[in-house]
N, C-alpha and C positions, 0 to 999 in steps of 0.2 A: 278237303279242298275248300267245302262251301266254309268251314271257319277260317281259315289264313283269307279268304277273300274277302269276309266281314273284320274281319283285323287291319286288315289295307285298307280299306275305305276309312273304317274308324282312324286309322292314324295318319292317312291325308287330310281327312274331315279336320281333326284337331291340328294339324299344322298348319291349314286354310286359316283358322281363329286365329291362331298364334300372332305376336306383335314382332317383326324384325325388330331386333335390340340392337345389333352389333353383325357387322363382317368382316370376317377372320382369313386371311393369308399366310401362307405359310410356303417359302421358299429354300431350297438346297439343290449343289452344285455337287453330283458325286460321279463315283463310277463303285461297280459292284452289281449284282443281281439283285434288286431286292424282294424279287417274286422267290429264291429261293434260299437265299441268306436271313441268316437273324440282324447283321448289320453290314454298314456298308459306308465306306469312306469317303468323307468332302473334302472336295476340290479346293486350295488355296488360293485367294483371293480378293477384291471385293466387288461388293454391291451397293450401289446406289440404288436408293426408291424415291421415287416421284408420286407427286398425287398431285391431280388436275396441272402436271407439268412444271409443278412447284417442288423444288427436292427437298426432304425433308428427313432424311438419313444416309449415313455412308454406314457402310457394316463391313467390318474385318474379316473374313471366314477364313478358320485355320481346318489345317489340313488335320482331319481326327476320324477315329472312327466311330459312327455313330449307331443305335438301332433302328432297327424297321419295326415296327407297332402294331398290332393290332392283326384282324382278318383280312383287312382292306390293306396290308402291306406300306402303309403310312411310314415316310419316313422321317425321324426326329427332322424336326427343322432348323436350317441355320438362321434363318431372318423368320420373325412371327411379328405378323403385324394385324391387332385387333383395332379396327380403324376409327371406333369409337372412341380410343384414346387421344385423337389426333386434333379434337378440337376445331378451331376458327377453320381452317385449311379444307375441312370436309362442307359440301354443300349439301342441303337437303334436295333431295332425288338425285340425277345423275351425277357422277362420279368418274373419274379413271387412276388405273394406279398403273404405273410402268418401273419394273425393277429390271436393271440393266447388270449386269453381272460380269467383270473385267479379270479374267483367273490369271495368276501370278505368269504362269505361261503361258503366253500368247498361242501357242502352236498345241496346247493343251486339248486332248478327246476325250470326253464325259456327255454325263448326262443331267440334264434339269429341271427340275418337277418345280411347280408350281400349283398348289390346292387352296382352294377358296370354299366356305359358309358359309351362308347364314347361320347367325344366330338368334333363339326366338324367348318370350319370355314365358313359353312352357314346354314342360316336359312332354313329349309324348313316347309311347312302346308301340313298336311295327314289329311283328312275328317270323325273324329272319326264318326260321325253320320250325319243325316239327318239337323241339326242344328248347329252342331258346328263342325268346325276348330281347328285345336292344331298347334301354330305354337314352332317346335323343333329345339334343333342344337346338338340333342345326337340320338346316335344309335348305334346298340349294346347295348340295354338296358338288367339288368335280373338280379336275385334276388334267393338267396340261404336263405331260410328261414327255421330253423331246431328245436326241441326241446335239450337240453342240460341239462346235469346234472353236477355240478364240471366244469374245466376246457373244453373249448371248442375251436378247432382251426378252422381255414378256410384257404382253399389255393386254388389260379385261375393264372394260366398264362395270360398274356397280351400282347399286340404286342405292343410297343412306336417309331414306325417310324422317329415321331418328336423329337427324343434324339438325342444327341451330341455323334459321335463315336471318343470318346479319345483315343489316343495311348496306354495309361494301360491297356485299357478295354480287350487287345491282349496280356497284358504279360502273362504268364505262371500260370496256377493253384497254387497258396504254399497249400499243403495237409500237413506238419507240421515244427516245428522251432526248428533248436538247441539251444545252450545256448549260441553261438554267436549271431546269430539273436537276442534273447532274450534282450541282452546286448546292440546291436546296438540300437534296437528298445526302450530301455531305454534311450539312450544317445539321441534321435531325443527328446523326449518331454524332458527331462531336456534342451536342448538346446535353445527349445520353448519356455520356464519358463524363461531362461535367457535372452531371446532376448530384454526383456520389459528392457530395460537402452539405455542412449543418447550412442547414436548419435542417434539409433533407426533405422538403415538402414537396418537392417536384419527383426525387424516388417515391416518397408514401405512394403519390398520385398514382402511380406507374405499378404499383404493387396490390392497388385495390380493385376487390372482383376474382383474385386470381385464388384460386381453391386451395392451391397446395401450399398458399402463407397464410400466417399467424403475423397480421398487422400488427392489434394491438397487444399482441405478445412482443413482437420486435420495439412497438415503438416505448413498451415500458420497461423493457431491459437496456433498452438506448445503446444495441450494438453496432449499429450505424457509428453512432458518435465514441464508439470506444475503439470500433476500425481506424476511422479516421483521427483519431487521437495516436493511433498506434504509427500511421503513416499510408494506411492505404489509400490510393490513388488510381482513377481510372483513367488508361492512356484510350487511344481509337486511333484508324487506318485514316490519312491525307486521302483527300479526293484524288490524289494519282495513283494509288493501291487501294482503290475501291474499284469492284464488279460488280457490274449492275448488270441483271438476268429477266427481259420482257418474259409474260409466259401467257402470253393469249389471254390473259384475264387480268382484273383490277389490278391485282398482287404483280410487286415486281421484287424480288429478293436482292438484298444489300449483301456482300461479302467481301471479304477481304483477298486481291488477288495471290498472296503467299500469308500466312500466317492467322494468327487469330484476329478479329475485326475488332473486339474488346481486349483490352491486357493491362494488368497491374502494372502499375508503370516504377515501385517497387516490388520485385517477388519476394526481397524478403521481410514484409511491413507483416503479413500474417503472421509469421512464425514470433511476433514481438508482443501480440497478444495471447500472456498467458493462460484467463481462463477461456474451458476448451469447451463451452456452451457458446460464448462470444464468436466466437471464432467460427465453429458450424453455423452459425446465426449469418455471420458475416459470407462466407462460402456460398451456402444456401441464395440469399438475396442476391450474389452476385453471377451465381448461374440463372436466374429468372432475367435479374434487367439487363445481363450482358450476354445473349446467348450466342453463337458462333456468327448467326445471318440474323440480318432485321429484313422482316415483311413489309410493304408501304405498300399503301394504296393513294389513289389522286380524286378524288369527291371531284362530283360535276360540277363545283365551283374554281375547279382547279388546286387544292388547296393538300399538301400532303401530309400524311398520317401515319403514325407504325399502326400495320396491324397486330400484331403480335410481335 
């Protein structure tokens, strides 16, 4: 007894040290036991997630059957979200995430688990029993597990210490927009639509800082200018099929009321470039500057910005 109690302490002790790295989500829409099942089937549907009331994903969830994991009864997830990956969108300290979950049958009876981590940057071993060892690097572990009928939401605060505190993240609330704004905030993504032609220095712009491009890899294989040779052109939504979405903070999201907000305005210019390096090059760049929704923010001089 008196060692599993110096084990416990020892491995609070080291988790006290420990550095939050990352907080980890993990969501599924089922039905089945999974306290006595090896698996257990998800619900058909989707879900949408929000962070700080900004959405930031829709997920498709098919109906499959999936396993239950481990001691703790864990079930595979259909939505994982490590929210360290999430970038500008996350603030440093608080935090909320709400995942809303719409199942193909409205009239649909299940159940839906929601489990959250920390994750830390060390290892520590807690002495679950007489026999075994767990060695972990999450804490703050715990599980919202509920029956639902119809639509069912989840919402938890989180702290991400390890976020990047940007200068937007202090402008000012927009709580609503005139028909200036509206207009301005139209002129930024047609601007964006138009930036894809040579010289191409207002895309370079737009693509530097961003980790997952190879600038001047793109800019000396010159696949910009062999898209654009091919026929590629970027079309954008009229100010009367744009949604604009306030969300209680700086950020207001741009989207398009039906369809995509960016779109090649030939689809078949890709297929006319033959080499198949250009072409992923091409691809690539245009899911970074063209992605479904533009983020803006309004600087306290008034003055608007993509954020991302």
């Amino acid at each position: 007894m008196r060692k599993s109690i110096v084990a416990l302490l020892l491995f609070w002790s080291s988790v006290a040290m420990a550095k939050v790295i990352n907080v980890e989500f993990k969501f599924t829409p089922f039905v089945g036991d999974p306290v006595k099942a090896k698996t257990v089937e998800t619900v058909p549907g989707k879900a949408l997630v929000y962070i700080n009331n900004i959405p930031i994903a829709e997920k498709d969830v098919e109906k499959k059957e999936v396993p239950v994991l481990f001691e703790e009864r864990e079930i595979a997830p259909s939505v994982w979200l490590p929210v360290q990956s999430l970038g500008p969108v996350l603030r440093k300290g608080k935090n909320s995430i709400r995942i809303q979950f719409e199942p193909a049958d409205p009239k649909a009876q299940y159940r839906a688990q929601l489990r959250w981590a920390s994750v830390t940057d060390q290892v520590a071993k807690a002495e679950d029993s007489a026999v075994r060892i767990r060695e972990t690097n999450q804490t703050g572990e715990g599980v919202d597990d509920r029956k639902a009928s119809g639509r069912v939401v989840f919402e938890r605060d989180f702290v991400a210490d390890f976020a990047a505190d940007l200068p937007w993240h202090h402008y000012p609330a927009v709580k609503s927009l005139s028909d200036d704004d509206r207009k301005a905030l139209a002129r930024i993504v047609k601007e964006r639509a138009d930036s894809f032609k040579p010289d191409f220095t207002v895309a370079y712009k737009m693509l530097e800082g961003n980790r997952n491009i190879n600038l001047p890899g793109i800019k000396k294989t010159r696949c910009l200018n062999k898209g654009y040779a091919a026929g590629v052109r970027v079309g954008s939504q009229p100010l009367d099929q744009l949604d604009f979405v306030t969300t209680g903070n700086p950020e207001v999201v741009v989207r398009s009321k039906t369809g995509a907000l960016f779109f090649p305005l030939d689809p078949n210019a890709l297929d006319r470039i033959k080499e198949d390096e250009v072409q992923m090059c091409v691809m690539m760049v245009f899911s970074v500057l063209y992605p479904p929704r533009l983020v803006v923010v309004r600087s306290a001089s008034g003055k608007w910005e993509v954020a991302y």
